[in-house]
C-alpha positions as CSV (number, residue, x, y, z in Angstrom):
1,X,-94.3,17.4,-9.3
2,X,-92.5,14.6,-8.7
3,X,-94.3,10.9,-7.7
4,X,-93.6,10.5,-4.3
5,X,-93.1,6.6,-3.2
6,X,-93.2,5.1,0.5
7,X,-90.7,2.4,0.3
8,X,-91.0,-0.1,3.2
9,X,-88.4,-2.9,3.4
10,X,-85.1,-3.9,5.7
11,X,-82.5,-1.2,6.1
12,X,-80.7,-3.1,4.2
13,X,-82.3,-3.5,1.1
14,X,-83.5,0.3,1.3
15,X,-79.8,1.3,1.7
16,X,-79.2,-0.9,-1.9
17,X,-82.2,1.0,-3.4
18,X,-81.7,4.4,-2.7
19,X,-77.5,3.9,-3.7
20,X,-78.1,2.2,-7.1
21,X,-81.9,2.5,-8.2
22,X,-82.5,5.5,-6.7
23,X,-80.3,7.9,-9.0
24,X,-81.6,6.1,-12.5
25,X,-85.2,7.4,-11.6
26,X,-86.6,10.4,-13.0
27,X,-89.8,12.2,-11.3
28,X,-89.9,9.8,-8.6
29,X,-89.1,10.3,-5.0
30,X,-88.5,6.9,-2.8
31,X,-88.9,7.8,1.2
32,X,-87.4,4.8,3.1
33,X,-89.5,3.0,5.7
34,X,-87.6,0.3,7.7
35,X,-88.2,-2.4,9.8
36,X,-85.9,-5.3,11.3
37,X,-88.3,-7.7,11.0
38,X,-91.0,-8.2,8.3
39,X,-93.6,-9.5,10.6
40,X,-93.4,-5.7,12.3
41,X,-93.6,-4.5,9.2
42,X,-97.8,-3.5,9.2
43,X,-96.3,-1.3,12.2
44,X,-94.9,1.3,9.6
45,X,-98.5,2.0,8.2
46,X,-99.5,4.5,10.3
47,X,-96.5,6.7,10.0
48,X,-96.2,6.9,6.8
49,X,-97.0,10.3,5.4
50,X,-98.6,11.5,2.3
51,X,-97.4,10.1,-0.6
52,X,-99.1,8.6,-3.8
53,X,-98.2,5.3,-3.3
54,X,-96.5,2.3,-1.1
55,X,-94.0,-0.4,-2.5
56,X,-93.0,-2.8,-0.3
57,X,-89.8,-5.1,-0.9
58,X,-91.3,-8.3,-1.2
59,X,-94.3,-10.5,-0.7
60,X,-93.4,-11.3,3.0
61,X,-93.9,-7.8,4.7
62,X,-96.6,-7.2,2.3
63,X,-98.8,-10.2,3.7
64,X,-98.1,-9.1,7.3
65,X,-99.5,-5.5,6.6
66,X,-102.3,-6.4,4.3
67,X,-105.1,-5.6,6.8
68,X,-103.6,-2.6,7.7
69,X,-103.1,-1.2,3.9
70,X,-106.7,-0.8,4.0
71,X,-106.8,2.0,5.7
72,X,-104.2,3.4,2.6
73,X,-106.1,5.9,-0.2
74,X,-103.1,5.3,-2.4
75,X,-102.3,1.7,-4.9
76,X,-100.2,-0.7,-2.7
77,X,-97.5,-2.7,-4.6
78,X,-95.0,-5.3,-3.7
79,X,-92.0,-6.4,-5.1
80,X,-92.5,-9.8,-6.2
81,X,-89.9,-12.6,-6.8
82,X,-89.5,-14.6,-9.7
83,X,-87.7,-17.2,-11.6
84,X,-85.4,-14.4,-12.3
85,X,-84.0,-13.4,-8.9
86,X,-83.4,-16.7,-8.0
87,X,-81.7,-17.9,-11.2
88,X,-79.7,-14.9,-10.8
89,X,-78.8,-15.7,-7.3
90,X,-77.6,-19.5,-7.7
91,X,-75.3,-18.1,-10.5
92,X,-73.7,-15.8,-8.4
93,X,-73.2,-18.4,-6.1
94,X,-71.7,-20.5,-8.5
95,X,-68.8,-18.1,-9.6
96,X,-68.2,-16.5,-6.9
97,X,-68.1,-19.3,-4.3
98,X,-68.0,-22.0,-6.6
99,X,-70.9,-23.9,-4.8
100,X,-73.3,-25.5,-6.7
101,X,-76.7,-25.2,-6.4
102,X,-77.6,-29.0,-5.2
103,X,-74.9,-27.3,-2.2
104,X,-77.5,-24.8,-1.5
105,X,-80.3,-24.3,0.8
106,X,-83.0,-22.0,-0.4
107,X,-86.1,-20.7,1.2
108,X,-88.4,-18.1,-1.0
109,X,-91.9,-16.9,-1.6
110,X,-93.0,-20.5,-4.1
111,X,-91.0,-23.9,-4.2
112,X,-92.6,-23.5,-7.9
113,X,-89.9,-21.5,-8.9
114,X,-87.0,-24.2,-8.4
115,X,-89.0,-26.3,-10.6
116,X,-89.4,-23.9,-13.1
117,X,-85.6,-23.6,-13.7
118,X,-85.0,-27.2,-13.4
119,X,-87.3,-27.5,-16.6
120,X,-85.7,-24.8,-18.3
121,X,-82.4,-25.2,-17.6
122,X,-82.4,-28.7,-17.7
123,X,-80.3,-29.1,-14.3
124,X,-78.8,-32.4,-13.6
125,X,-78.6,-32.2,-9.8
126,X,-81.1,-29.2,-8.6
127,X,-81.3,-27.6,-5.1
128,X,-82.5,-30.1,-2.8
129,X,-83.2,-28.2,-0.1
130,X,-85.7,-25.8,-0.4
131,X,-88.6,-24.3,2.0
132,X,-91.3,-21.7,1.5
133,X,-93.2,-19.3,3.2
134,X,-96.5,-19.0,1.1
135,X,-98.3,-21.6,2.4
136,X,-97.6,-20.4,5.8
137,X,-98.5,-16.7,5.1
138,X,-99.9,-15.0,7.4
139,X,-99.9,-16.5,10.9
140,X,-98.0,-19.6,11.1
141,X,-94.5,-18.0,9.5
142,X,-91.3,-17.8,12.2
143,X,-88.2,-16.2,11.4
144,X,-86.9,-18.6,14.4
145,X,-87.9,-21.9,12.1
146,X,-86.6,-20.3,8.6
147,X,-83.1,-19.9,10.3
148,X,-82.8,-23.3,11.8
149,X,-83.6,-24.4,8.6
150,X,-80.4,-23.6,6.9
151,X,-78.2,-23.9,10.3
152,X,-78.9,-27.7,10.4
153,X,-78.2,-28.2,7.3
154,X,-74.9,-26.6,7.3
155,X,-74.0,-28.3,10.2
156,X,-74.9,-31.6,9.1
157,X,-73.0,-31.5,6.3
158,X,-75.6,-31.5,3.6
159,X,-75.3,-28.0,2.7
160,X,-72.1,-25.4,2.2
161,X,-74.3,-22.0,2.2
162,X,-77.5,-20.5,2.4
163,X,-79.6,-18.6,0.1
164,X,-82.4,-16.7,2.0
165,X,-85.3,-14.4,1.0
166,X,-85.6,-13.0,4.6
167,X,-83.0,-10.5,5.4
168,X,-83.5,-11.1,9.3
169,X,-82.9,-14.9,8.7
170,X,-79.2,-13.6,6.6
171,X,-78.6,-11.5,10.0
172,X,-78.9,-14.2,12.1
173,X,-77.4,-16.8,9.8
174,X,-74.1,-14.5,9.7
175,X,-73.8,-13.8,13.3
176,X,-73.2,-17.6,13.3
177,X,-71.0,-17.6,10.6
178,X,-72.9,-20.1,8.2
179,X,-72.1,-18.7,4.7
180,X,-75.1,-17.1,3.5
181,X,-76.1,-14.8,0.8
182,X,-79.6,-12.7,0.6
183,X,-81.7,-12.9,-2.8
184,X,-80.7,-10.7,-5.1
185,X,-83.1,-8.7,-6.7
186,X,-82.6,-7.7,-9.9
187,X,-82.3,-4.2,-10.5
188,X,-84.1,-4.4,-13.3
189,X,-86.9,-6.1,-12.0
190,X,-87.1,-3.5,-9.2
191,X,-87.2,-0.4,-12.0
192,X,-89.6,-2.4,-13.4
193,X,-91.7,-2.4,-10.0
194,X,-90.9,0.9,-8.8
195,X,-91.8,2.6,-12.4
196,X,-95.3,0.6,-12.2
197,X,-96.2,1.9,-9.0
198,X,-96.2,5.2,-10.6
199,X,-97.8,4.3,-13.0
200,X,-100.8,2.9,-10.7
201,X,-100.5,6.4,-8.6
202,X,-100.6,8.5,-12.0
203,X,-103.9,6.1,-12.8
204,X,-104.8,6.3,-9.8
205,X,-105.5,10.3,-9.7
206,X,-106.6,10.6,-13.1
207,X,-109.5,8.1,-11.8
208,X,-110.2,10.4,-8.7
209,X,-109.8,13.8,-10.9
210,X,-113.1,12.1,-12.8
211,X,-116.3,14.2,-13.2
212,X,-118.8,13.0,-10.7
213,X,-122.3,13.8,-10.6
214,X,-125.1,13.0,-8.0
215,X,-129.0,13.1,-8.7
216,X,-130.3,12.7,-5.1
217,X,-134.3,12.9,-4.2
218,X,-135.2,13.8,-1.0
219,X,-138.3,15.2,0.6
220,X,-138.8,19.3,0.1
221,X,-139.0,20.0,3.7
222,X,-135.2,18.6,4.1
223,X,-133.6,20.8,1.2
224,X,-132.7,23.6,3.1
225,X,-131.8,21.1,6.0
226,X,-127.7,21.2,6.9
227,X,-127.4,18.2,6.1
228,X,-127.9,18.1,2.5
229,X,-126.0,20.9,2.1
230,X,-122.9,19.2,4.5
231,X,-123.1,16.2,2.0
232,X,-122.2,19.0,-0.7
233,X,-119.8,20.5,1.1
234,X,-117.7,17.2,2.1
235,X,-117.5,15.9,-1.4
236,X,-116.7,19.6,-2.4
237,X,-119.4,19.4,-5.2
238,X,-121.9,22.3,-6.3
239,X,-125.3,21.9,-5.8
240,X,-128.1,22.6,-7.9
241,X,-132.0,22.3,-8.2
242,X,-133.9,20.6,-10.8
243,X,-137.2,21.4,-12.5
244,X,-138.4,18.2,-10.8
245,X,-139.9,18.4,-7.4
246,X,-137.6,16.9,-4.4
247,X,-134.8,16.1,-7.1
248,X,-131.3,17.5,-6.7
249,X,-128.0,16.8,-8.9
250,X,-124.4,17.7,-7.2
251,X,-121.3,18.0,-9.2
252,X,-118.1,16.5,-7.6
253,X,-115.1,14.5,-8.8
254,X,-114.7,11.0,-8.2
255,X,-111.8,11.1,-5.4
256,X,-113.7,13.4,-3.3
257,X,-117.0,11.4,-3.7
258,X,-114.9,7.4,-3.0
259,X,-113.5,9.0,0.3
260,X,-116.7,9.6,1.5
261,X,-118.4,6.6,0.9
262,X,-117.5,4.7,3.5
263,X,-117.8,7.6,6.4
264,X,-120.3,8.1,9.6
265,X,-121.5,11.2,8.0
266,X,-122.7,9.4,4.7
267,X,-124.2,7.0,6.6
268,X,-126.3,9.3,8.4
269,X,-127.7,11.4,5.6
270,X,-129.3,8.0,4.8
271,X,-130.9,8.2,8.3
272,X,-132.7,10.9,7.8
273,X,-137.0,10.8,8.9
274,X,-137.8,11.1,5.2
275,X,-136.7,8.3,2.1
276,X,-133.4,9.7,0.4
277,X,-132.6,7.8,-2.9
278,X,-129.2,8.4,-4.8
279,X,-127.5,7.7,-8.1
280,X,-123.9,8.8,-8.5
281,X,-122.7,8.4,-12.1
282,X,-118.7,8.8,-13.0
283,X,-117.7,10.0,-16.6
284,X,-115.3,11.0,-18.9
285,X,-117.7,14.3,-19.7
286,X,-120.2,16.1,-17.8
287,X,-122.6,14.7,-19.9
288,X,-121.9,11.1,-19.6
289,X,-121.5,11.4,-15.3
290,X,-125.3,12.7,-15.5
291,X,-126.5,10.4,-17.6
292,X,-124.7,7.5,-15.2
293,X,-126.0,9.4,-12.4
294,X,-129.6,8.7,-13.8
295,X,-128.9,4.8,-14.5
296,X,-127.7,4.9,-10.9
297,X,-131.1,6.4,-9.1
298,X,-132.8,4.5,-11.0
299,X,-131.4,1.3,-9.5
300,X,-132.1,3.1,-6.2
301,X,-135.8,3.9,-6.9
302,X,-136.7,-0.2,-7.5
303,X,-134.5,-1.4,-4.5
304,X,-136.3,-2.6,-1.3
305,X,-135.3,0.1,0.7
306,X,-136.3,3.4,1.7
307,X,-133.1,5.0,1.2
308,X,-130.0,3.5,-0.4
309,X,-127.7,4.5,-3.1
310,X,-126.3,3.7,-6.5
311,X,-122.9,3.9,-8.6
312,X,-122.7,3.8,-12.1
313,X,-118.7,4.2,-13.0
314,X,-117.8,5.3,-16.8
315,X,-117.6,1.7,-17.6
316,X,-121.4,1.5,-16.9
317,X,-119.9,-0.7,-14.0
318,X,-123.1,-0.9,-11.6
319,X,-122.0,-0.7,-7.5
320,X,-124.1,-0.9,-4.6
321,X,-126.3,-0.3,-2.3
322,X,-124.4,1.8,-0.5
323,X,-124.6,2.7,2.8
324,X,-123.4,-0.3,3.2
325,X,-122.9,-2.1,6.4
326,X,-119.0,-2.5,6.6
327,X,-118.9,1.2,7.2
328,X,-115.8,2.8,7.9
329,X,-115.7,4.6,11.8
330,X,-114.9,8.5,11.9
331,X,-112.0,8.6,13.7
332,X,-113.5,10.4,17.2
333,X,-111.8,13.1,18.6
334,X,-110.6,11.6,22.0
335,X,-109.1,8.9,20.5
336,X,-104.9,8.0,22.0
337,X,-103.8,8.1,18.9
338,X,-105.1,11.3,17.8
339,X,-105.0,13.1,20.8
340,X,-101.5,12.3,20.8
341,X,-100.8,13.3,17.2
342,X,-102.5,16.9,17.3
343,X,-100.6,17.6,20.8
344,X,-97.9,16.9,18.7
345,X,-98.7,19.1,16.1
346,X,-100.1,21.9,18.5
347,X,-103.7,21.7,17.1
348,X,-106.7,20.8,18.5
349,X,-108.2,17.1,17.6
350,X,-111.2,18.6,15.8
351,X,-109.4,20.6,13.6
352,X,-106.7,17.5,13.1
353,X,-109.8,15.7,11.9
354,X,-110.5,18.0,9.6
355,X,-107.5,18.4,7.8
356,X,-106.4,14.9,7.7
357,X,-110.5,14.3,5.7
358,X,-109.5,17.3,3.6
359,X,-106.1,15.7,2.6
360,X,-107.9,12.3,2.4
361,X,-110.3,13.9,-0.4
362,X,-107.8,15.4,-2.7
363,X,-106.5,13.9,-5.8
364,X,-103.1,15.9,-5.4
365,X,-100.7,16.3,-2.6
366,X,-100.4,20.2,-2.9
367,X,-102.9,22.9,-1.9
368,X,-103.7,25.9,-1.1
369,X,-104.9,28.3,2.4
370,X,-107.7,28.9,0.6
371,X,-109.0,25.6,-0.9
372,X,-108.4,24.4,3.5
373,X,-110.7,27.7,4.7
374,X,-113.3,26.5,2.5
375,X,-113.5,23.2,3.4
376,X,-113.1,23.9,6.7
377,X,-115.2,26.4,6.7
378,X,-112.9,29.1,8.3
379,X,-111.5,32.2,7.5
380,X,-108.7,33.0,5.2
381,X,-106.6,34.1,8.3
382,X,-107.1,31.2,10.5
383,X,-106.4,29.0,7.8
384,X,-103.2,30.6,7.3
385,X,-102.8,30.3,10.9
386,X,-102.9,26.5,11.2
387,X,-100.7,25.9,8.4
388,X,-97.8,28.9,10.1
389,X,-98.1,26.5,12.7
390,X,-98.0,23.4,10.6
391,X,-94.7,24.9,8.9
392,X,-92.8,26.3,12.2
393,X,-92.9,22.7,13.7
394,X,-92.1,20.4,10.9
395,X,-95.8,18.9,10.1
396,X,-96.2,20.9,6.4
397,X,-93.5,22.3,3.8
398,X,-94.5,25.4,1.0
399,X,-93.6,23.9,-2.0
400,X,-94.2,26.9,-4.2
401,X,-96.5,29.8,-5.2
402,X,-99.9,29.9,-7.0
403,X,-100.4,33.1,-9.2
404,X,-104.0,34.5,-8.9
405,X,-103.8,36.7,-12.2
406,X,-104.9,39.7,-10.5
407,X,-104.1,42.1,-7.6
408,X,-102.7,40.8,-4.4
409,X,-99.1,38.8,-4.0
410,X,-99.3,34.9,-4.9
411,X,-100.9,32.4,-2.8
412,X,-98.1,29.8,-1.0
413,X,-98.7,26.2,-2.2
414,X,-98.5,23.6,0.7
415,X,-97.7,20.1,1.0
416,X,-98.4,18.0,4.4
417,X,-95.5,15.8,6.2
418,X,-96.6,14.1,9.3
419,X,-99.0,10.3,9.8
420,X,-101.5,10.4,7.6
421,X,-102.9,7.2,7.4
């Protein structure tokens, strides 16, 4: 299966891309997201849809949506500028235009960078002119103050063109007829970039494939109680009973068990009458996750609380407590957004909710009817329903066919397309 990137940047630059990178990739996907402005760019977030991760075409959009990229499950990358891209770009300049740079107005990501080539290329007379936008990153940046920038240069005389970062400040610039020229980015830098991002996704679902396990003590009275055996079934683990009295370990994967962290229903197995202590251990074997798993309850037992948690990753890395207080909301069922969303999709909000968690929790685009009825805890049938539905109006694609190796035609694999984050 191919690695499947959300590419946000200008319509320009994702036109560029998806002309000349685009066809030199193998096993990558690049799905254009577009903006005409990079302070609108944190707008894009929530309608991306799944994907395995999100490049972003420079440090300026990326700082606008940083808050938002939280709510991504997936490694967020940007493209960054260097030394490189500009050196590149003042060449350019120079034959094709014959300008030369000390001609030139510049703004970019680090004024660092000008002084970087001056000592390496031992330039006489250097760009002069030069303004940044990192130490103005996020709140007090204005396209507006970029742009006059290089106009009143040009029409004072100091400077003969313009050399911009900010593809909304070359639109303007143009539609005034100041010669101007956008960054160039160098293809391969952005191969570079683009390859690395799936590199980071690849890592990324190796790391959430990782056996989990759980050692859990809670009172005897609860362990028939729903709740325990919901906190099995959202982190899709098996459950099973020690020889110890109260003690419990559940057998997940690390993706399943990181998306639940930070949910309402974590938090309130924690809130139960009676102590709960946890230690969940990550490991390359079974073997090592318990053994973590036991490190991590320990840690539990002697903290001063009644109930808490531990993590213990397979680099005996040591996280917690958890619940901790920065939880993360459950999206409720009556709110705009996703009220809006499942009328869209012709489902009801409860079910919405439940598929988007599910999608949340795997470590692979692709599933299966049956893997949703389980965690849904629904029939076969209905399953197959929501996704008919999903299928007839756009929202999910069957991207192939799963063999059971027995009786029975093969199971359709599906694949989600609509807002997911």
């Amino acid at each position: 299966m191919n690695t499947k990137i959300a590419l946000i940047g200008s319509k320009d630059f994702n036109a560029y891309v998806q002309a000349s990178i685009a066809p030199r990739l193998n096993g990558i996907d690049l799905i254009p997201y577009i903006y005409s402005d990079p302070g609108e760019a944190d707008k894009l977030i929530p309608t991306i849809t799944p994907c395995d991760a999100v490049l972003f075409s420079g440090g300026l959009p990326y700082f606008f949506s940083k808050e938002a990229c939280t709510a991504l499950t997936v490694p967020v990358l940007y493209l960054e500028q260097d030394e490189t891209a500009l050196i590149t770009s003042l060449f350019h300049i120079l034959h094709h235009h014959e300008i030369k740079p000390e001609h030139v107005s510049i703004d970019l990501m680090d004024t660092a960078f000008v002084d970087h080539i001056m000592t390496d290329l031992h330039l006489k007379n250097p760009p002069q002119y030069v303004m940044d936008y990192k130490s103005s990153l996020p709140h007090e940046f204005s396209i507006s103050e970029y742009a006059t920038f290089h106009q009143r240069l040009f029409q004072d005389g100091k400077t003969r063109f313009a050399l911009t970062s900010i593809h909304s400040v070359y639109d303007r610039l143009d539609q005034l007829n100041i010669p101007c020229m956008r960054m160039i980015d160098p293809a391969k830098t952005l191969m570079r970039t683009i390859n690395e991002a799936r590199s980071q996704a690849l890592l990324s679902k190796r790391k959430a494939a990782a056996i989990a396990a759980v050692r859990i003590v809670v009172q005897e009275k609860h362990t028939e109680n729903s709740s325990l055996q919901k906190l099995v079934h959202l982190m899709e683990g098996i459950l099973q009973k020690k020889d110890e009295k109260s003690a419990y370990t559940i057998y997940s994967n690390r993706g399943s068990i990181e998306n639940l962290l930070g949910t309402a229903e974590f938090h309130s197995f924690f809130q139960l009458d009676q102590p709960v202590l946890a230690g969940f251990g990550y490991g390359h074997t079974a073997a090592q996750a318990e053994e973590n798993a036991e490190t991590a309850l320990s840690f539990a037992s002697k903290y001063d609380a009644e109930s808490c948690a531990f993590i213990v990753n397979e680099d005996k890395e040591l996280s917690g407590p958890y619940p901790d207080k920065n939880k993360k909301q459950q999206l409720k069922y009556n709110h705009p957004d996703m009220l809006s969303l499942a009328k869209q999709l012709k489902l009801s909000p409860a079910n919405l909710s439940k598929i988007m968690q599910f999608y949340k929790n795997r470590s692979f685009r692709d599933f299966t009817a049956a893997e949703l009825s389980d965690y849904m805890q629904i029939s076969r049938r209905s399953a197959e329903r929501i996704l008919k539905k999903l299928v007839d109006n756009g929202s999910a694609r069957i991207t192939g066919e799963e063999m059971t190796y027995s009786q029975g035609r093969p199971r359709a694999v599906y694949e989600l397309s609509f807002p997911m984050y």
